[in-house]
C-alpha positions as CSV (number, residue, x, y, z in Angstrom):
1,X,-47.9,-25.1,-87.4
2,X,-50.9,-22.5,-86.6
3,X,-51.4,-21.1,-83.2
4,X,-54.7,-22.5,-81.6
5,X,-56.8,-19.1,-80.9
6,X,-58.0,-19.1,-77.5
7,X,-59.6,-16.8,-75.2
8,X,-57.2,-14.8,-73.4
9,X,-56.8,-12.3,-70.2
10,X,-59.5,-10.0,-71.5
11,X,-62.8,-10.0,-73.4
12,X,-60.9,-8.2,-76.2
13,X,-57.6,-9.8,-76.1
14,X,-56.8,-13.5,-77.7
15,X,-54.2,-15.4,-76.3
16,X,-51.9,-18.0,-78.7
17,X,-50.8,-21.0,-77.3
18,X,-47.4,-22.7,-78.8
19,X,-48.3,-25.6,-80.1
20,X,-44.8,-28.0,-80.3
21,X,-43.2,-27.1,-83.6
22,X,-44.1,-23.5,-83.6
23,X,-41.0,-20.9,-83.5
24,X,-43.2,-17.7,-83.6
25,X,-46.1,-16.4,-82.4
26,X,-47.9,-13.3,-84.3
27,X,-51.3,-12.8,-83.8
28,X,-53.0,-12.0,-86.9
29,X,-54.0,-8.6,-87.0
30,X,-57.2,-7.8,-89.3
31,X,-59.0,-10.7,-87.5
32,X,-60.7,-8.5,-85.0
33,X,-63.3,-11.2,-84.0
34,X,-63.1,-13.3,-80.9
35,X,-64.6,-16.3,-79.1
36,X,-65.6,-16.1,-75.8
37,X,-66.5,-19.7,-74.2
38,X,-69.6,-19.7,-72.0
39,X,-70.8,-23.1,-70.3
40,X,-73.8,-24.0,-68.7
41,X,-74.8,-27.3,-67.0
42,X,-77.6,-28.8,-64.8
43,X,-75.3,-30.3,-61.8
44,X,-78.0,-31.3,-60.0
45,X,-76.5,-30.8,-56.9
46,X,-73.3,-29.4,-56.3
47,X,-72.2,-32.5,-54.1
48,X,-72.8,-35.1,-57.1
49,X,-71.1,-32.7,-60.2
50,X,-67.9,-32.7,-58.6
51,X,-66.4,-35.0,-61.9
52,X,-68.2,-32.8,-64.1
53,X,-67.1,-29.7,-62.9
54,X,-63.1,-31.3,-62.8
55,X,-62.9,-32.2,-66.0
56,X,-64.6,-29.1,-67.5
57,X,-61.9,-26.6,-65.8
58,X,-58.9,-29.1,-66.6
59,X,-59.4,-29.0,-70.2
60,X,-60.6,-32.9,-70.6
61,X,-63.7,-31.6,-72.2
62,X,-62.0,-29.1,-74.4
63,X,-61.6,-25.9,-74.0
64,X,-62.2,-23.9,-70.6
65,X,-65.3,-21.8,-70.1
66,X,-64.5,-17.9,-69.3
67,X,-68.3,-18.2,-67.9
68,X,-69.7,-20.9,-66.5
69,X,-73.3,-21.2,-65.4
70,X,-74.5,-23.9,-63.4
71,X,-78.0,-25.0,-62.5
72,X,-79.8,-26.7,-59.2
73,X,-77.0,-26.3,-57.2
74,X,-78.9,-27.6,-54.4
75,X,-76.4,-25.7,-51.8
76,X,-76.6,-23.3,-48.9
77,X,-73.7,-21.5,-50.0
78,X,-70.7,-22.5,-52.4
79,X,-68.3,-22.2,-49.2
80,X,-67.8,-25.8,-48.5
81,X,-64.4,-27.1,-48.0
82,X,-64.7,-29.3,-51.6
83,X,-61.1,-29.7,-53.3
84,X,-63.1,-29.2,-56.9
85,X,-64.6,-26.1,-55.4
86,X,-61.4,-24.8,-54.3
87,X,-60.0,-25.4,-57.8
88,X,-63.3,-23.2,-59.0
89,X,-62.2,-20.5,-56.7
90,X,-58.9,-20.0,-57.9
91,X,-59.3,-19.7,-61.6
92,X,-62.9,-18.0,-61.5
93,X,-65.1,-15.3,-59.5
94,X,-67.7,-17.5,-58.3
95,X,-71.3,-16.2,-57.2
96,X,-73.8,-18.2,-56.3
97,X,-78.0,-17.1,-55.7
98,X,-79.6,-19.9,-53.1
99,X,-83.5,-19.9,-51.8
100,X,-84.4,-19.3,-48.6
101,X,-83.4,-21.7,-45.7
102,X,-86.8,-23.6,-45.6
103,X,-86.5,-24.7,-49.3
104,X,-82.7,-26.1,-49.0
105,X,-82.2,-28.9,-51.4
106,X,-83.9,-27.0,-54.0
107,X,-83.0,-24.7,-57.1
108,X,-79.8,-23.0,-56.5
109,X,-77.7,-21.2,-59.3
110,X,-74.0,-20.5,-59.4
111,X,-71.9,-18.0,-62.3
112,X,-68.6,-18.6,-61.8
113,X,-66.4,-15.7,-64.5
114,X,-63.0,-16.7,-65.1
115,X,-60.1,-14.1,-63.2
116,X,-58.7,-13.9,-66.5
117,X,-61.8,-12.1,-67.7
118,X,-61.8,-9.5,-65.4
119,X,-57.7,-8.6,-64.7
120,X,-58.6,-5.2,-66.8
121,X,-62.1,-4.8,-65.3
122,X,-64.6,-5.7,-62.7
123,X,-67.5,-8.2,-62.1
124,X,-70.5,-7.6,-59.8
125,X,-73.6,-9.3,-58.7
126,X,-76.6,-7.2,-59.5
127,X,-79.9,-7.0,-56.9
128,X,-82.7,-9.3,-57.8
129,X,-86.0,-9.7,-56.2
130,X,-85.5,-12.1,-53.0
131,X,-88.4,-14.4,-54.2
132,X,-86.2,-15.1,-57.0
133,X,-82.9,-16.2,-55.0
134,X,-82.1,-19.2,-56.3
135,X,-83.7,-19.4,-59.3
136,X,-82.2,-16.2,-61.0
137,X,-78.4,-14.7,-61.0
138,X,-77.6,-11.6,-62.4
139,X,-73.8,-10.7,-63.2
140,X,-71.8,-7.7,-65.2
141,X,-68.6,-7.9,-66.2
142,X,-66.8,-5.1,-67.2
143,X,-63.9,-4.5,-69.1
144,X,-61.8,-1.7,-70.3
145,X,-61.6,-3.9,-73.9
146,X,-65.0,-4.5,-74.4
147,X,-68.8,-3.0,-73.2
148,X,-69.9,-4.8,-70.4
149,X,-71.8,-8.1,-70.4
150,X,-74.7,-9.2,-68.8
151,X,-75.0,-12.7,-67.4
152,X,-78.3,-13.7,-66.2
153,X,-78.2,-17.2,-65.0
154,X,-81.4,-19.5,-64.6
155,X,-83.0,-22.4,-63.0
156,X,-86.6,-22.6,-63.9
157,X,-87.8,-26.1,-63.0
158,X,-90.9,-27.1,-65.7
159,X,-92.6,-28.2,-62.8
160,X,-92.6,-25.0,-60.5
161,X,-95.0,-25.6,-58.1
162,X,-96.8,-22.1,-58.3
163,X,-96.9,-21.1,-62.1
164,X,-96.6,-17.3,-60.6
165,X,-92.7,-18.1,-60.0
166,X,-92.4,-19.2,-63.7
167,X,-94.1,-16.1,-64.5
168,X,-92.2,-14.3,-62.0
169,X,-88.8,-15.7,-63.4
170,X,-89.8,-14.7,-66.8
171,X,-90.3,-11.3,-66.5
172,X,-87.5,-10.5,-64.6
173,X,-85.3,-11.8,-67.3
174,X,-87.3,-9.8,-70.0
175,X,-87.0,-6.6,-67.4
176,X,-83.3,-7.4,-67.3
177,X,-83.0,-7.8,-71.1
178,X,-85.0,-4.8,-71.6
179,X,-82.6,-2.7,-69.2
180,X,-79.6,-4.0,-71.1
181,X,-79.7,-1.4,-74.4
182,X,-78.0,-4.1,-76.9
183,X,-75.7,-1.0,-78.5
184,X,-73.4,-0.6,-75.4
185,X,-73.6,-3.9,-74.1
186,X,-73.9,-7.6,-74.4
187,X,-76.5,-9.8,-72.5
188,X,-76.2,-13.7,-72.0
189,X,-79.2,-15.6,-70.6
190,X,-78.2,-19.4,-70.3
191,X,-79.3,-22.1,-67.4
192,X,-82.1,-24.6,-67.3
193,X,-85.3,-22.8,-68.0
């Protein structure tokens, strides 16, 4: 039997799972391409995607994200004492971009990067403009295997109330893109936009 290829501890490192009847496990070495899984959903608030979010990081779905991005998180912060949270914690990095107090219940955008990722490396949350928190999350990973790799998550609702704040949104993502020089790097825009 073949060895299923699957991301492994670092951007440029696959791992090979066993599968029952397999005795050996070589990697095959002029294959110098890898897949990196990157997920994003629309939980529309983080209280009600509990099951979606369970079943995504125990395999049920297929294979696990090494970047998930989720959407309309609706949250104050992703502290809350949730046993799927906790689960998200211990596998991944997790950051999350809220609005402002007064506008609870509203936008909200979480990038959770799995620990495997970033055992050679780091991951960091990069500044945005505060009249984009919760609708825009910028993340770098970097890795001693691979140039780094920009993760801009994004909830852009088509019915933004000002259509400056669409505009707004937009332009920061180009500004990011544009900051991003695609022959060192990588850059990943995924959400609901």
């Amino acid at each position: 039997a073949n060895a299923e290829d699957t991301m492994g501890p670092t951007l440029g490192q696959p791992k090979y799972k066993r599968t029952p009847h397999q005795t050996a496990n070589k990697p095959n070495r002029q294959d110098t391409t890898h897949k990196l899984n990157i997920m994003t959903l629309n939980v529309q608030g983080l209280n009600t995607s509990k099951m979606h979010v369970t079943d995504i990081i125990s395999e049920k779905l297929g294979p696990v994200p090494e970047v998930m991005v989720l959407t309309e998180t609706k949250a104050k912060s992703v502290k809350m004492h949730r046993a799927w949270l906790h689960m998200l914690r211990k596998a991944y990095t997790v950051f999350h971009s809220t609005v402002p107090e007064s506008e609870h219940g509203r936008a909200g955008v979480l990038v959770a990067v799995s620990k495997q990722l970033t055992e050679l490396g780091s991951v960091r949350q990069e500044p945005l403009p505060k009249s984009l928190q919760g609708y825009l999350l910028h993340v770098v990973i970097e890795n001693l295997e691979s140039n780094p790799m920009h993760v801009v998550g994004v909830y852009c609702p088509p019915q933004a109330k000002p259509q400056e704040l669409r505009t707004a949104i937009y332009a920061e993502c180009e500004k990011i893109l544009a900051s991003t020089p695609s022959t060192h790097c990588t850059a990943v825009v995924a959400g609901d936009f």
